[in-house]
C-alpha positions as a Markdown table, in Angstrom:
| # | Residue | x | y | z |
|---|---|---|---|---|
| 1 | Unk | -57.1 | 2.0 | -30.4 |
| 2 | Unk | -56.9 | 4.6 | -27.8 |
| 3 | Unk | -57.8 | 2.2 | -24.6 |
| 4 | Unk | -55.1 | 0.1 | -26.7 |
| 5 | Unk | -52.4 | 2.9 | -26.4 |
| 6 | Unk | -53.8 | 3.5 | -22.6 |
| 7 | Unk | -53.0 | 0.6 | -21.5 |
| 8 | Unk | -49.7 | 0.0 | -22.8 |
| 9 | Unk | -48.8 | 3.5 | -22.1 |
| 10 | Unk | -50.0 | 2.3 | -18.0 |
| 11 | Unk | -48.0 | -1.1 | -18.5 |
| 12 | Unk | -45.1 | 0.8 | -19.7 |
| 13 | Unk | -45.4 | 3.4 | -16.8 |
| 14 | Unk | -45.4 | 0.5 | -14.1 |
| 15 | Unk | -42.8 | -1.7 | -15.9 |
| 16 | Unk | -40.5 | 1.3 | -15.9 |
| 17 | Unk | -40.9 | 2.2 | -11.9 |
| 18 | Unk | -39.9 | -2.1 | -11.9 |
| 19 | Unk | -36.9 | -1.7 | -13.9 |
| 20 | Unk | -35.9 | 1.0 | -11.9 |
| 21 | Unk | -36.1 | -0.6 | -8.5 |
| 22 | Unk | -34.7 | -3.8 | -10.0 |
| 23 | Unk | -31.5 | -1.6 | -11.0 |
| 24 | Unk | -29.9 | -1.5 | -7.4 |
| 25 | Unk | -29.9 | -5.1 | -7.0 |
| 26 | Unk | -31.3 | -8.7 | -8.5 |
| 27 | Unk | -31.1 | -11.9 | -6.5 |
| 28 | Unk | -28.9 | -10.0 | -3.8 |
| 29 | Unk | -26.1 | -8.8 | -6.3 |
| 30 | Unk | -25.4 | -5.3 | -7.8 |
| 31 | Unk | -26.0 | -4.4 | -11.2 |
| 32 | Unk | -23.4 | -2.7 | -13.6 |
| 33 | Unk | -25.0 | 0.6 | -13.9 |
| 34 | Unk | -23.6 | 1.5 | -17.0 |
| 35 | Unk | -24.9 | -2.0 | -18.7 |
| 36 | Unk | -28.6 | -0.9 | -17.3 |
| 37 | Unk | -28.5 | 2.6 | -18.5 |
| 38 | Unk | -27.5 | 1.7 | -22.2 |
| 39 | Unk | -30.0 | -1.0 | -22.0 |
| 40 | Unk | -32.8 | 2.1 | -20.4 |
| 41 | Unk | -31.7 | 4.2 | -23.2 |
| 42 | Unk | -31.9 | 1.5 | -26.0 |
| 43 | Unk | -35.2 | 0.6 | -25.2 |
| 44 | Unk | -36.5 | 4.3 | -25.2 |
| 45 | Unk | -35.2 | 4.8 | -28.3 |
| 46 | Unk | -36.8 | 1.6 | -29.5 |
| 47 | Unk | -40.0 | 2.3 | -27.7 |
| 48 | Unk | -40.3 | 6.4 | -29.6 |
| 49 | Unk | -38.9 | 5.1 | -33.1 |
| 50 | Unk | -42.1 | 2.3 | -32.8 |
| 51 | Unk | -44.9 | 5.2 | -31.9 |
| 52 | Unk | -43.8 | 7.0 | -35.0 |
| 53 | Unk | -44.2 | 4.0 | -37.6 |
| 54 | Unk | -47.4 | 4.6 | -39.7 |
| 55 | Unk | -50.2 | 1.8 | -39.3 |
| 56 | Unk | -50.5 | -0.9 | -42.1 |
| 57 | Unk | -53.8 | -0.1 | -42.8 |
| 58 | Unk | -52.9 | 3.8 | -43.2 |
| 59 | Unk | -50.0 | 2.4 | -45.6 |
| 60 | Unk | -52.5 | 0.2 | -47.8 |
| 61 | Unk | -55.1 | 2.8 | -47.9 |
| 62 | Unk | -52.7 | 5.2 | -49.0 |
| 63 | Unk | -51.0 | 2.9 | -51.8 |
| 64 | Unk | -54.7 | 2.0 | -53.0 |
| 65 | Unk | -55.6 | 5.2 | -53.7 |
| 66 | Unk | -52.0 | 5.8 | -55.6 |
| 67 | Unk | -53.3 | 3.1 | -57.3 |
| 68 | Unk | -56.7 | 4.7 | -58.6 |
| 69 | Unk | -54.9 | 8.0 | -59.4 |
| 70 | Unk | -52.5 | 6.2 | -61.4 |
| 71 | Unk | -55.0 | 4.0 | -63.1 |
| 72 | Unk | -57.1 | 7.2 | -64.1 |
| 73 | Unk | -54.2 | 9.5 | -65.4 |
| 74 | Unk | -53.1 | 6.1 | -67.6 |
| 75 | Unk | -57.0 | 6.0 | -68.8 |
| 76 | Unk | -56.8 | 9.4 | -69.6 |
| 77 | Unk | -53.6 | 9.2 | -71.2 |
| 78 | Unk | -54.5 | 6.6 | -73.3 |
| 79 | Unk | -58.1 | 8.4 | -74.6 |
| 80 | Unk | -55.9 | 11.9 | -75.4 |
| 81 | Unk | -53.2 | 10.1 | -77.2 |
| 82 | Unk | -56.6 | 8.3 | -79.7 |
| 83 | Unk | -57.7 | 11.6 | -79.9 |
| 84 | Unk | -54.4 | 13.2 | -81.0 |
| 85 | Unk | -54.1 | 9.9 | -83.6 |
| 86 | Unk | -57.2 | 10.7 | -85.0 |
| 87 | Unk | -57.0 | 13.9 | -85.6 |
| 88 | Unk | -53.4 | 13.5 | -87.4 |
| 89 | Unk | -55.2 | 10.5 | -89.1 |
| 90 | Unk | -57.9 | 13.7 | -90.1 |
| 91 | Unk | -55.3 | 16.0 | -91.2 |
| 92 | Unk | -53.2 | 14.1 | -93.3 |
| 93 | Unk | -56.1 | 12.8 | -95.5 |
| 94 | Unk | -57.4 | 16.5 | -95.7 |
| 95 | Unk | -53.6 | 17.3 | -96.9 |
| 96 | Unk | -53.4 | 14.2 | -99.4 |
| 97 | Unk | -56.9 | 15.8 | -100.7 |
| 98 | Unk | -55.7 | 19.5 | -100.9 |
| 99 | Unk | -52.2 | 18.4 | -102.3 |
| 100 | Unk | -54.5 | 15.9 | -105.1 |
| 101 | Unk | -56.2 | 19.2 | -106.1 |
């Protein structure tokens, strides 16, 4: 990944210094200045806004383990909310039997 980012981060570098030269004139003419440095500024806005996105495989790793927590707590849920039925289960026969006596 890093000689990934190294490279485009050296492609980017030299594609800039070629924009830039190319901004005085293409195929003889003038450029509109303006048009160029909206088009400049767009792009580096583009170009920060896409360094910042998280990867994929960052995102699925983090959902996946969402997952597991959530399946646990649900598990656990489930086996305190038996164990609360039983024990109401427990208390109302032991009621029935001191309310028979």
């Amino acid at each position: 990944m890093a000689t990934k980012v190294t490279n485009l981060a050296l492609y980017e570098k030299g594609s800039s210094k070629t924009t830039v030269k190319s901004t005085n004139t293409a195929n003889g003419q003038f450029l509109n200045r303006k048009a160029m440095r909206s088009t400049l500024i767009a792009t580096l806005s583009l170009r920060a806004k896409m360094q910042n996105l998280p990867e994929l495989g960052d995102l699925h790793q983090a959902i996946g383990s969402l997952r597991v927590e959530t399946k646990t707590a649900n598990q656990t849920t489930i086996r305190d909310t038996r164990t609360i039925r039983v024990d109401i289960q427990q208390n109302t026969v032991e009621f029935k039997a001191a309310s028979a006596n």
